[in-house]
C-alpha positions as CSV (number, residue, x, y, z in Angstrom):
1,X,-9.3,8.9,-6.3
2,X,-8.3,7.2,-3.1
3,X,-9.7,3.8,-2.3
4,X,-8.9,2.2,1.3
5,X,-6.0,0.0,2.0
6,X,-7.7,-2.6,4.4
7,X,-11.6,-3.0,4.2
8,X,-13.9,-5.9,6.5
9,X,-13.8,-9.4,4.8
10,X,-18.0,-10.0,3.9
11,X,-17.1,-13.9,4.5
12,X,-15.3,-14.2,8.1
13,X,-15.3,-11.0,9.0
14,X,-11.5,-10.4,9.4
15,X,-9.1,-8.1,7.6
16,X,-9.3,-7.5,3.8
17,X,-6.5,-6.0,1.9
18,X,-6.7,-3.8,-1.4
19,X,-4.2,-6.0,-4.2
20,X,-5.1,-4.0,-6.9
21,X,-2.9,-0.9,-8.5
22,X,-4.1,2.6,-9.9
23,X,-2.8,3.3,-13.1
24,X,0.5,5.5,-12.0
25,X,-0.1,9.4,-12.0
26,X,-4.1,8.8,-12.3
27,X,-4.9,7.0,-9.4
28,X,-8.9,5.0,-9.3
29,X,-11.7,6.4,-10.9
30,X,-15.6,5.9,-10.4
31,X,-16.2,2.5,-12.3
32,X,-13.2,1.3,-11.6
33,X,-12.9,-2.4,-9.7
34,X,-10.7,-2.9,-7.2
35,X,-9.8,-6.3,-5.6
36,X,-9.1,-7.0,-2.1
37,X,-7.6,-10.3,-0.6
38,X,-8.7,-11.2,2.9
39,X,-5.6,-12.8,5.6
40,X,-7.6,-15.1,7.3
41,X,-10.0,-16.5,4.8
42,X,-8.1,-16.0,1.6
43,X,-11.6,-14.5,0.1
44,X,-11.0,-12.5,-2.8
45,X,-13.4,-9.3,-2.5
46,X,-13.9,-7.4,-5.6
47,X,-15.9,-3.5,-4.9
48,X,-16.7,-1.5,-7.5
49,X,-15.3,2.2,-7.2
50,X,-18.1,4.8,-6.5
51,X,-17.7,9.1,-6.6
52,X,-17.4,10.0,-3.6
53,X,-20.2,13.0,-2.4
């Protein structure tokens, strides 16, 4: 499953960016956390990985 590369920092509002890795050949699964970093802030954003519909 894809996740997105960039989401919208919850703290300032700028420009978030997905640091996490999928296991190689696998990629994320529902369950899964994936951590995002934002540029202007530095907040670290962690999302927990739901099935798409």
């Amino acid at each position: 499953m894809d996740v997105a590369e960039r989401i919208t920092c919850v703290e300032c509002r700028g420009i978030a960016h997905l640091v996490s890795f999928a296991p190689p050949d696998e990629g994320f699964a529902p369950g899964d956390v994936v951590t995002y970093v934002c540029e202007d802030c530095g907040h670290r954003v962690d999302v927990v990985v739901e099935e798409d519909e």
